[in-house]
C-alpha positions, -999 to 999 in steps of 0.1 A, spaced: 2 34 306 18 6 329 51 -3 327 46 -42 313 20 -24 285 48 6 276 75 -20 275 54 -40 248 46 -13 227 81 8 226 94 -30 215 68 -34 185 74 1 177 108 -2 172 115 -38 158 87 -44 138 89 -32 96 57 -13 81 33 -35 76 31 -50 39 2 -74 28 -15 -70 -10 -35 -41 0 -4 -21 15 23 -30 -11 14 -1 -29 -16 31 -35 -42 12 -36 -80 31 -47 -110 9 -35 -147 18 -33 -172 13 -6 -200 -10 -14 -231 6 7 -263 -14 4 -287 9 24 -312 12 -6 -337 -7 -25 -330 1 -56 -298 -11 -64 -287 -37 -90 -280 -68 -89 -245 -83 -70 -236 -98 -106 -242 -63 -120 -224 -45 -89 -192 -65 -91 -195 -59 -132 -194 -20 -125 -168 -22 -106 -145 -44 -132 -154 -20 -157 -144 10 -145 -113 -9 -132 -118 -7 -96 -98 -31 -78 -106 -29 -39 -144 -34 -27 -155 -29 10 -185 -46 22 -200 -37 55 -207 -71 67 -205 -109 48 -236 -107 27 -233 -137 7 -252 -132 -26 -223 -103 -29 -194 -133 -18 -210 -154 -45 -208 -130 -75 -167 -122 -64 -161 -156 -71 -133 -157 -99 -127 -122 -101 -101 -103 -92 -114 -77 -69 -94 -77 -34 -123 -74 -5 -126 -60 27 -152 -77 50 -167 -64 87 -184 -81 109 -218 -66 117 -212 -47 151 -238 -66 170 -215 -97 166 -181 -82 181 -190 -90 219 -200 -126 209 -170 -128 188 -143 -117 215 -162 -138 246 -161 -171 223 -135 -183 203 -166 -208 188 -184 -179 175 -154 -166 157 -140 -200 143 -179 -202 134 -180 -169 114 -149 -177 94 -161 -211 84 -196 -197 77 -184 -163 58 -148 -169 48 -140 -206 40 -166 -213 15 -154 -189 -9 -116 -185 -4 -106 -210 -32 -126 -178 -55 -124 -148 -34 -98 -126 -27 -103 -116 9 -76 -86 21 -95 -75 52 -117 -80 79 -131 -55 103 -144 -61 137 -175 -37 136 -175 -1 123 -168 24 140 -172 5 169 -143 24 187 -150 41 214 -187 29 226 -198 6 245 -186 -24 223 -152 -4 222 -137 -33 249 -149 -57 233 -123 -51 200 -89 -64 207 -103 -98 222 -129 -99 191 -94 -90 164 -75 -122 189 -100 -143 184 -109 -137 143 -76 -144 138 -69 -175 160 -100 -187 138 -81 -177 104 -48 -197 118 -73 -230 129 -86 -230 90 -50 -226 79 -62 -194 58 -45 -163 80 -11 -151 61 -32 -131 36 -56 -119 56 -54 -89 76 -77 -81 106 -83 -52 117 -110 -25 135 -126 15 122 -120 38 145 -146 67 147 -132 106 143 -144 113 177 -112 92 192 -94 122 189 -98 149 215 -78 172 195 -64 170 158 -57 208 153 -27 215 151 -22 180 136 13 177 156 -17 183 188 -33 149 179 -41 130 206 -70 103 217 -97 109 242 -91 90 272 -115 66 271 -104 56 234 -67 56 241 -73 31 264 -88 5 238 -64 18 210 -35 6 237 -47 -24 234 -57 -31 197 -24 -15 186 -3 -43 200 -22 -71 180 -27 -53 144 15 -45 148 23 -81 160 0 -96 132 14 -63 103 -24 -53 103 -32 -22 98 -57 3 119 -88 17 97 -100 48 101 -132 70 86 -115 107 74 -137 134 58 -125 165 51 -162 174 38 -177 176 73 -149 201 88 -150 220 59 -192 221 59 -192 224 96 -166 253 101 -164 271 63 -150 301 82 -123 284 94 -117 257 68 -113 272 30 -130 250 2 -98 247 -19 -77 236 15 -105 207 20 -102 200 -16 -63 195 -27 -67 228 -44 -44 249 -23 -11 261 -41 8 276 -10 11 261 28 -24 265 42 -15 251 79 24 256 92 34 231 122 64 230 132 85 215 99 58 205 89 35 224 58 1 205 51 -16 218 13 -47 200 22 -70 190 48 -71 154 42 -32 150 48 -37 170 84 -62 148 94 -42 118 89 -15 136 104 -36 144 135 -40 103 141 0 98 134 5 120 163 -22 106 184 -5 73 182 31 84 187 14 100 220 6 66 229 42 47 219 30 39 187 50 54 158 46 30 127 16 17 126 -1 18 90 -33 35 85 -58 27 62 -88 50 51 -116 29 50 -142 58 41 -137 95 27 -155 108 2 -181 142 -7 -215 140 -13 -226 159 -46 -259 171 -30 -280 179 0 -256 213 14 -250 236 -10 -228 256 -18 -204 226 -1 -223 199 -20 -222 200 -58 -214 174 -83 -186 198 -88 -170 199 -58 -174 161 -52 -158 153 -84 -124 178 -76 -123 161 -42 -126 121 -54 -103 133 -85 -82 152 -66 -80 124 -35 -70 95 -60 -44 119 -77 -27 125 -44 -29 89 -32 -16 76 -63 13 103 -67 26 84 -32 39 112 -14 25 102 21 15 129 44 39 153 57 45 135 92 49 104 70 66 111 40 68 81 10 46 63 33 21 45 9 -17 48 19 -49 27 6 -82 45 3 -118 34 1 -142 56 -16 -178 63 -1 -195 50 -20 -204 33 -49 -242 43 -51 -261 70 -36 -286 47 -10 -320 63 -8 -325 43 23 -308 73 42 -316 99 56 -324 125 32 -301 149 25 -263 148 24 -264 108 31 -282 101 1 -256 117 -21 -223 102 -13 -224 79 -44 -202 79 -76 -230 60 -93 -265 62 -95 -284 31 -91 -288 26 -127 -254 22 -129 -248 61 -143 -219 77 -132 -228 106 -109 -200 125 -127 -170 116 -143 -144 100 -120 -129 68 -129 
């Protein structure tokens, strides 16, 4: 890190309050809207689901508009990306972006409770990984030119392969290539009190290395300490993961930047024994229970933390297995199982 760069951050570190916007001012549950399926119901009948089990936040994956048209009037708070092809237009051309939020934001911010945008998924590291910060700049230069930025937070995904190690979570740290793109979103989404997004699924580690990783750790149901670092004692996967990113920030001179899980979640099918309705309704159950309870993580005690669900449906547009079973619901609007 040069010396200008480390000067900038240690300031924003330091001086700058945890960020607080409606999404962050307290546990907040939301559910990914995936639309990778042909099958689903309608966008009046989606947003209809969603106010009747009482589900507050959606996430959309880019601005479709029949979906904008039937969150007009209701009070569901939205998160919004941009599709990833459009980053790299978006940062080289402040036009583009003042163009997308007049084309995807203004028409329906009278009706439409927008809390987020995202530059991308999961965009970070890749090749449109340099493209981010300039792409975050310039959405929100085009929020402040339509007068429509103080409730709106903008913001980027990061993938889980940033992280070169997470284990212990006090060993978190970014590859090198991503740390140097974090260093330089992180000074826009603290200057702006965004915060950074990230993808966190215990279900994979757990799947991927069962002898390593016990089912009940991955799924809140541990009653004693399963990992010891340092002072800190970690009951569950989910909070270690998080914690692995804390400590991958503080590595860089970052120390309060908010997180924001924008997907986690456990399919109910497709690898068993680790996929069952069973175990995807503990972990869901379980996850909101924890969330809303407000402890924070160990590393970040008291800390509140927003959560997206994946996802709403199962999409049988995916690949078969595993992907197709990451919904609560079914597609004729049947709960999966019991969880809200």
């Amino acid at each position: 890190m040069d010396s200008k760069c480390g000067r900038t951050l240690f300031v924003m570190t330091t001086i700058l309050l945890i960020q607080q916007f409606p999404l962050t001012s307290a546990q907040s549950i939301g559910v990914n809207l995936g639309l990778n399926a042909d099958n689903l119901p309608s966008p009046k009948e989606i947003v209809e689901l969603y106010e009747k089990y009482h589900i507050r936040f959606i996430r959309i994956f880019e601005p479709r508009h029949d979906i904008l048209e039937a969150l007009r009037g209701k009070p569901l708070v939205l998160a919004v990306g941009t599709r990833d092809e459009d980053v790299e237009s978006i940062a080289q051309d402040q036009n583009v972006a003042n163009a997308w939020v007049q084309t995807n934001v203004v028409p329906y911010i009278k009706d439409v409770k927008f809390g987020y945008i995202a530059l991308g998924n999961e965009v970070t590291p890749g090749p449109i990984a340099p493209y981010v910060a300039k792409g975050i700049r310039n959405m929100i230069n085009a929020l402040t030119n339509a007068g429509i930025h103080k409730d709106i937070k903008v913001s980027a995904v990061l993938k889980g392969s940033v992280l070169a190690a997470s284990y212990p979570p006090s060993a978190g740290a970014f590859t090198d290539e991503a740390a140097n793109v974090v260093k330089q979103i992180a000074p826009i989404l603290l200057q702006h009190g965004s915060p950074v997004m990230i993808n966190t699924y215990p279900y994979f580690a757990c799947s991927s290395e069962p002898q390593h990783i016990s089912l009940d750790y991955a799924l809140f149901k541990s009653t004693s300490p399963v990992v010891t670092d340092g002072g800190y004692k970690y009951y569950n996967l989910f909070d270690a993961m998080l914690d692995a990113y804390h400590a991958a920030f503080e590595k860089i001179g970052v120390s309060n930047i908010t997180l924001v899980v924008s997907e986690t979640g456990w399919p109910s099918a497709g690898n068993e024994p680790h996929t069952s309705k069973q175990n995807a309704k503990a972990y869901n159950k379980n996850l909101m229970q924890h969330v809303r309870g407000g402890k924070g993580t160990p590393r970040r005690p008291g800390q509140s933390l927003n959560v997206f669900i994946f996802a709403m449906f199962n999409e049988d547009l995916k690949q078969p297995g595993v992907e197709h079973n990451f919904g609560v619901f079914y597609p004729n609007k049947q709960p999966v199982y019991p969880l809200f």
